[in-house]
C-alpha positions in Angstrom: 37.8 50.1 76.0 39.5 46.9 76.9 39.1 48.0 80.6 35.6 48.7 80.5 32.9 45.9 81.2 29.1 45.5 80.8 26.9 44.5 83.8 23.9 42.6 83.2 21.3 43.0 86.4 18.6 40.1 86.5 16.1 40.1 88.6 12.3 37.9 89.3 9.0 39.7 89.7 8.6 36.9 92.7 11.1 37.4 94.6 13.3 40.3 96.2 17.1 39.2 95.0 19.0 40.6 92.1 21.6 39.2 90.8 24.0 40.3 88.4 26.9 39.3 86.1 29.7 41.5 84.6 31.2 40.6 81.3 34.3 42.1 79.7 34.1 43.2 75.9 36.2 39.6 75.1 34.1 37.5 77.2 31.2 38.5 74.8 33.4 38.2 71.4 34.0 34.8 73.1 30.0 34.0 73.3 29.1 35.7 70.1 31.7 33.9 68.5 30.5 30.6 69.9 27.1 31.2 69.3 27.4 31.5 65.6 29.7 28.6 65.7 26.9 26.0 66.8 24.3 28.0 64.5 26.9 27.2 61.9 26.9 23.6 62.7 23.2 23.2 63.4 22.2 24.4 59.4 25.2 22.2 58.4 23.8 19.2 60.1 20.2 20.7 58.9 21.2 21.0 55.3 23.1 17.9 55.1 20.3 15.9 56.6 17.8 17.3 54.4 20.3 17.0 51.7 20.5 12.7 52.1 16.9 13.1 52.7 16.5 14.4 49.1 19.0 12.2 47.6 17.0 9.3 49.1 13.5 10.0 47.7 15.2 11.2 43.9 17.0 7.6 43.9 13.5 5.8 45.2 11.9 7.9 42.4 14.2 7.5 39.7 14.0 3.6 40.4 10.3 3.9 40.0 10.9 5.6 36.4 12.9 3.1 35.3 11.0 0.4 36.5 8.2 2.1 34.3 9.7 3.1 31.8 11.8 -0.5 31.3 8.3 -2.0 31.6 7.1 0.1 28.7 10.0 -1.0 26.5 8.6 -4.3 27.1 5.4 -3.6 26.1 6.9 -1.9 23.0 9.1 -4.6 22.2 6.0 -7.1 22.3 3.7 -4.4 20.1 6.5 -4.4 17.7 6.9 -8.0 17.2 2.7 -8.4 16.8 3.3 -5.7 14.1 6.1 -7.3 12.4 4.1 -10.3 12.3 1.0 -8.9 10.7 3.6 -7.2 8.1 4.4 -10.8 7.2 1.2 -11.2 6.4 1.1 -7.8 4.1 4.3 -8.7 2.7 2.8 -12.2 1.5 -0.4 -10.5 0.5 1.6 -8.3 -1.5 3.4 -10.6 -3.3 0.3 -12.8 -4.5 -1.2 -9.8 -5.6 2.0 -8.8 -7.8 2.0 -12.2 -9.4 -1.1 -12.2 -10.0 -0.8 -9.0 -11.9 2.1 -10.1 -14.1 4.7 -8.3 -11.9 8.0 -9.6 -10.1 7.8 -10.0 -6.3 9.7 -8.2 -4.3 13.2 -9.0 -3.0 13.7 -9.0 1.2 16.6 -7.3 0.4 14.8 -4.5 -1.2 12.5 -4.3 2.0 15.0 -4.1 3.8 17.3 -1.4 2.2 18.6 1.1 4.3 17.7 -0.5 7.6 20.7 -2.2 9.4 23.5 -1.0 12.1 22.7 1.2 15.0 21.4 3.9 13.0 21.5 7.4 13.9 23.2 8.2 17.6 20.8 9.9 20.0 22.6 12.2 22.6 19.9 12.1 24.6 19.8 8.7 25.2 23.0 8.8 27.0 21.2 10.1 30.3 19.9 6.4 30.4 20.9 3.4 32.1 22.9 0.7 29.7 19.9 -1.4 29.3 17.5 0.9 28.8 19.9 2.5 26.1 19.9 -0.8 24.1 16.3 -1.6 24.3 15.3 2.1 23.1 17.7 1.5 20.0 16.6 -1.8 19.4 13.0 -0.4 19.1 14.4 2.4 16.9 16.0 0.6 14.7 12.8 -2.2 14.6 10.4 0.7 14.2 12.7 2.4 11.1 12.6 -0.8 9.5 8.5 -1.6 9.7 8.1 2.4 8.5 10.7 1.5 5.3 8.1 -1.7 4.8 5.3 0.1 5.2 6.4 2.8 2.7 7.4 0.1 0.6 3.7 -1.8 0.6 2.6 1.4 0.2 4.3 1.7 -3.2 3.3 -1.3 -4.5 0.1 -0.9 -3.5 0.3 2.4 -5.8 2.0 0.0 -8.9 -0.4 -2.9 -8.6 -3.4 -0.3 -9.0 -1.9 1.7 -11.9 -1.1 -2.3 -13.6 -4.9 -3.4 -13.2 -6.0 -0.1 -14.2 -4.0 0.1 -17.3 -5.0 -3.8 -18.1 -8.5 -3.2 -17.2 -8.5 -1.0 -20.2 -6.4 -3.1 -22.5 -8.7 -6.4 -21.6 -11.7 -4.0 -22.5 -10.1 -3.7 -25.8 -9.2 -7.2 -26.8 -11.9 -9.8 -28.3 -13.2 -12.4 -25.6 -16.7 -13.5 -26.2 -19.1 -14.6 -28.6 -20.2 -12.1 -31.1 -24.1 -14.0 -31.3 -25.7 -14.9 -27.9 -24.3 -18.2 -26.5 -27.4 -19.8 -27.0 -27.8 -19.2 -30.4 -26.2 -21.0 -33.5 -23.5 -23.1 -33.7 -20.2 -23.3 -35.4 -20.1 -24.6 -38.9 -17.0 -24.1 -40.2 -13.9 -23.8 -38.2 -10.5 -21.7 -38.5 -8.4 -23.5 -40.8 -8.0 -25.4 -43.7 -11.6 -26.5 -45.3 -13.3 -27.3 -48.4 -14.5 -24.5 -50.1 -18.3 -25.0 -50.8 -18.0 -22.4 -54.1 -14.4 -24.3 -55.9 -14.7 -27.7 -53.8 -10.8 -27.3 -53.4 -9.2 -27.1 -49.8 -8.4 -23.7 -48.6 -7.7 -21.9 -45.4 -10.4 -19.8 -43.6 -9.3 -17.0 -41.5 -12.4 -17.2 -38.8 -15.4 -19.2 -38.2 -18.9 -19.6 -39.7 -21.8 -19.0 -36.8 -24.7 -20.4 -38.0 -28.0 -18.8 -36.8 -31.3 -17.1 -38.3 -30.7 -13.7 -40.2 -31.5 -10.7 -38.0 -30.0 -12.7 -35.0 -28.2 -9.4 -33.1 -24.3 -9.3 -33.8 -22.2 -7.6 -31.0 -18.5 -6.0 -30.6 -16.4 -8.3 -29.0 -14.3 -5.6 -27.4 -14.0 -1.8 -27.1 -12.7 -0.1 -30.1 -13.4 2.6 -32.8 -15.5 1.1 -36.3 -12.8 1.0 -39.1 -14.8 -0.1 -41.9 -19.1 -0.2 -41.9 -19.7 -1.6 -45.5 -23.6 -1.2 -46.9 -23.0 -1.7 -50.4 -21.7 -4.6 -51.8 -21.6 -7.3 -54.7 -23.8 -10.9 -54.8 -22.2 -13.8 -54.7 -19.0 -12.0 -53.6 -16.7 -11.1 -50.8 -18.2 -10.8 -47.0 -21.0 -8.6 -48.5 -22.4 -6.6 -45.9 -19.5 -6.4 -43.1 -17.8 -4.6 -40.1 -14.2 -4.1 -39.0 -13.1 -2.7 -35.8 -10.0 -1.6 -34.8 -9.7 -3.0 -31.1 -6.2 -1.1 -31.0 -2.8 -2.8 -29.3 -2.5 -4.5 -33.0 -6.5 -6.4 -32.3 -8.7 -6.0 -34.8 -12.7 -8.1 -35.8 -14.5 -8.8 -39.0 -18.2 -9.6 -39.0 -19.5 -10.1 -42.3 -22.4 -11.5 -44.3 -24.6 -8.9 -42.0 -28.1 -8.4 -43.2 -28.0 -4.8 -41.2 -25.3 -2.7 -40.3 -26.1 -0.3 -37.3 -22.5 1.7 -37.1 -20.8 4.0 -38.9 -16.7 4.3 -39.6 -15.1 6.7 -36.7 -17.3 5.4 -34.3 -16.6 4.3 -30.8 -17.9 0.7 -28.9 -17.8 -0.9 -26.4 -17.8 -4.6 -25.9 -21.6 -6.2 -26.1 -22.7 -3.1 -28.1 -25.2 -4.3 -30.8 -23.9 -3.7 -33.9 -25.3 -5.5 -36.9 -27.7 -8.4 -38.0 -26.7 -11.3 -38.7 -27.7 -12.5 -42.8 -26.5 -14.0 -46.1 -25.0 -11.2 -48.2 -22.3 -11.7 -50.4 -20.2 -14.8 -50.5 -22.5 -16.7 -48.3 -24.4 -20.5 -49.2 -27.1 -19.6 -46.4 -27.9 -17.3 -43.8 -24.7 -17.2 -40.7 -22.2 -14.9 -39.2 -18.8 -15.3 -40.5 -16.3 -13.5 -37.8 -12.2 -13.1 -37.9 -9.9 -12.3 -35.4 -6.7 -10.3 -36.4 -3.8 -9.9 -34.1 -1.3 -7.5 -36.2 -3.0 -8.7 -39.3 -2.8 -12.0 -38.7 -5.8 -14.3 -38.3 -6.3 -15.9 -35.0 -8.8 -19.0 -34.2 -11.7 -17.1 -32.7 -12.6 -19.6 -30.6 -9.8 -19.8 -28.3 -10.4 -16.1 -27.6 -13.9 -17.2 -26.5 -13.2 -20.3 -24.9 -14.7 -19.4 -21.3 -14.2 -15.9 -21.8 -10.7 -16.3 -21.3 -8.1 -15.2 -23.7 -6.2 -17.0 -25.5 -3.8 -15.9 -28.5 
């Protein structure tokens, strides 16, 4: 075998001469081995320039991504701080709104509770660079503590609505205006000490004297349920003809010296319902509406709780 050797015979088409070239078994082990050598080195070189090639357009893209994506954290960081502006603004809005409705303001600490530190550790931040690490967590932590505010206005919001509600009803209830039309009658005798027209000796008087024609209309001063609806009643004597209702929360009216009573005990009103006429029955020297206040049963001026509408105990 080691003796034995391979011609090779090559010839042209054009032209008359052969030539030929005889190779022994280690001569072509030598070429062969050769050959795949350089093939070797030629896909090395190929790979590894393809390789740095690569490399070269992921690091030119991964620049570009962080260029981006830093440029977004900018943007963020900017929408974040227009938010947390307008949140002052809630926050202020807020606490007007509690005041006025007869409730504490909130503390910044209480905004603020549970917000603070790093928070929670994201792996997968890790996989960015240092700076865009700290921005990301930055807008974390910024964004956790708008959401707690938010939650929190959201709340009071909730409170301050269930407080009006809840004092809509109990102002509905409580005596604040005029039981005649304002521009009727005037006051005659005021809350207080007085001379009594029937024993000309001082004595207190638990309400006020309206004076105005009989059958002038006579309205509930504020919601509530008819207590008493007297029809019968003695000259000369007590309120005569009269109305008390029960207003609730400890409230309750009197309208007496009525020439008609339109209600009956067990019913329900509402403020400005008409309820009555105003006239002389009873313990009256001329035709007027004499009307009490009573705050757990005991007399209030009346006119303080009309002065303006407002009301004043």
């Amino acid at each position: 075998m080691r003796d034995k050797k391979i011609k090779l015979i090559y010839f042209s088409t054009h032209a008359s001469e052969v030539k030929s070239v005889n190779l022994t078994w280690k001569r072509i082990l030598s070429i062969m081995f050769s050959s795949f050598v350089v093939m070797l080195l030629l896909v090395g070189s190929s790979i590894a320039l393809f390789t740095d090639a690569y490399h070269n357009v992921r690091i030119a893209s991964l620049s570009k991504t962080n260029q981006i994506l830093n440029g977004q954290l900018q943007l963020l960081n900017t929408k974040v701080a227009e938010i947390e502006t307008e949140m002052q603004v809630v926050e202020r809005s807020d606490d007007a709104m509690r005041i006025k409705n007869g409730l504490p303001r909130f503390d910044e600490d209480l905004r603020r509770v549970g917000i603070g530190g790093a928070g929670e550790e994201n792996p997968e931040l890790n996989v960015l660079p240092p700076d865009l690490q700290g921005q990301t967590k930055q807008i974390s932590v910024a964004v956790s503590e708008l959401a707690r505010r938010m939650q929190l206005h959201q709340e009071n919001i909730a409170e301050v609505s269930a407080k009006m509600q809840k004092d809509s009803v109990l102002y509905k209830h409580i005596p604040s205006i005029r039981p005649v039309d304002d521009q009727y009658g005037h006051v005659t005798d005021k809350f207080g000490m007085r001379i009594d027209p029937f024993i000309d000796r001082a004595k207190h008087h638990n309400g006020i004297d309206i004076s105005v024609e009989t059958g002038t209309e006579v309205y509930a001063t504020a919601a509530g349920r008819v207590e008493k609806a007297e029809n019968v009643y003695t000259p000369w004597a007590g309120y005569g003809k009269h109305i008390v209702i029960d207003h609730g929360n400890g409230y309750k009216t009197l309208y007496g010296h009525l020439s008609k009573v339109y209600i009956k005990v067990g019913q329900k009103v509402d403020r400005w319902n008409l309820i009555g006429l105003v006239g002389e029955t009873g313990r009256a020297t001329g035709p007027h509406l004499h009307y009490e206040v009573l705050l757990d049963g005991k007399s209030l001026n009346p006119e303080r709780n009309m002065l303006e509408g407002q009301i004043i105990n």
